[in-house]
N, C-alpha and C positions, 0 to 999 in steps of 0.2 A: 504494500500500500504506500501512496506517495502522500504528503500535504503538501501542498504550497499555502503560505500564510503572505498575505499582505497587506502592508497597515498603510490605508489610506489618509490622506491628508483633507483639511477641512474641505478642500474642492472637490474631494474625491476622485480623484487620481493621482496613482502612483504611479512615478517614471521612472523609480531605480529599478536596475535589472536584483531579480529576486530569484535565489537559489531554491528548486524545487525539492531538493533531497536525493533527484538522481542527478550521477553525475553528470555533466555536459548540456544538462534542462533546464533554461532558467523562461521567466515568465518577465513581460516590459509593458509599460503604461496599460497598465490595470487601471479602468474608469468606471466606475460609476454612473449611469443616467436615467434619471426619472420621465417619465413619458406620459403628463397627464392625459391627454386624448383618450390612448390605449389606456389607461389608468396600470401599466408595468413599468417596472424597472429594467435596465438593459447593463449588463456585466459585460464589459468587452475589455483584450489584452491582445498579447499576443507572446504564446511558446515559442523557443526558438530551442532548437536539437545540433548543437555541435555535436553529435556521435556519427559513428561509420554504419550506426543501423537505426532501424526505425523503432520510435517510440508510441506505444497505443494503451487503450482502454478508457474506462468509461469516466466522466469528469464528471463528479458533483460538488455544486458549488453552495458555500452557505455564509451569509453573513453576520457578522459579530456589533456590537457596541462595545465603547469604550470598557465597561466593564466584563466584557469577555462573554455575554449574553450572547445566543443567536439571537439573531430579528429576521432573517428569513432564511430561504433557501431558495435554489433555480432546477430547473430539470434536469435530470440526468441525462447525459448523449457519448454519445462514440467519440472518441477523436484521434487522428491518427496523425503524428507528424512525423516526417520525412528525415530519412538522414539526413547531415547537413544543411538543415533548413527552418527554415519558422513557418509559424501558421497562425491568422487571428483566430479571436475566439470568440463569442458575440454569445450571451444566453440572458432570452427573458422571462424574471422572476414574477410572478403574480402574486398580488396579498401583502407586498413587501416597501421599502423605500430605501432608498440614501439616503436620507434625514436620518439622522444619528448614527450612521454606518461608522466604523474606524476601520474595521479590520475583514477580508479574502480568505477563506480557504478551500481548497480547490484539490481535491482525493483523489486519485486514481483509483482504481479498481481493477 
């Protein structure tokens, strides 16, 4: 199992590259956005794989508050990146907000 943890800022995005726990996997501008219309939230980043092979399984994503609280979660999906390569990531949480968000994390399976 992977986590990737990342602590966002009050804009709610974060641009340091963030190590996910496998080697050569890190995760960059992790954002935040609320989407009143659709009334969701929208999680987007993007993985990048320095390895000589490919990295997969399923990403579930859930959100934290300053006190280490969940406040939501996002669906569960596939994701498959490439050797050598990055990939964005885009997932919309229903029920949820970036109001009071601090903190990403992001599981493998």
């Amino acid at each position: 199992m992977l986590i990737l943890v990342a602590a966002l800022t009050s804009s709610c995005t974060q641009k340091n590259e963030i190590e996910t726990g496998v080697s050569g996997l890190v995760a960059k501008d992790i954002v935040c956005n609320n989407d009143e219309k659709y009334r969701t939230t929208r999680i987007q980043g993007r993985l990048v794989n320095r390895n000589s092979y490919d990295v997969s399984g399923h990403a579930h994503i859930q959100m934290y508050d300053k006190d280490n609280d969940r406040i939501g979660v996002c669906p569960t999906y596939s994701l498959i990146v490439g050797e050598n390569s990055g990939k964005s990531f885009r997932a919309w949480c229903k029920e949820t907000s970036c109001t009071g968000m601090d903190s990403v994390k992001i599981i493998f399976k």
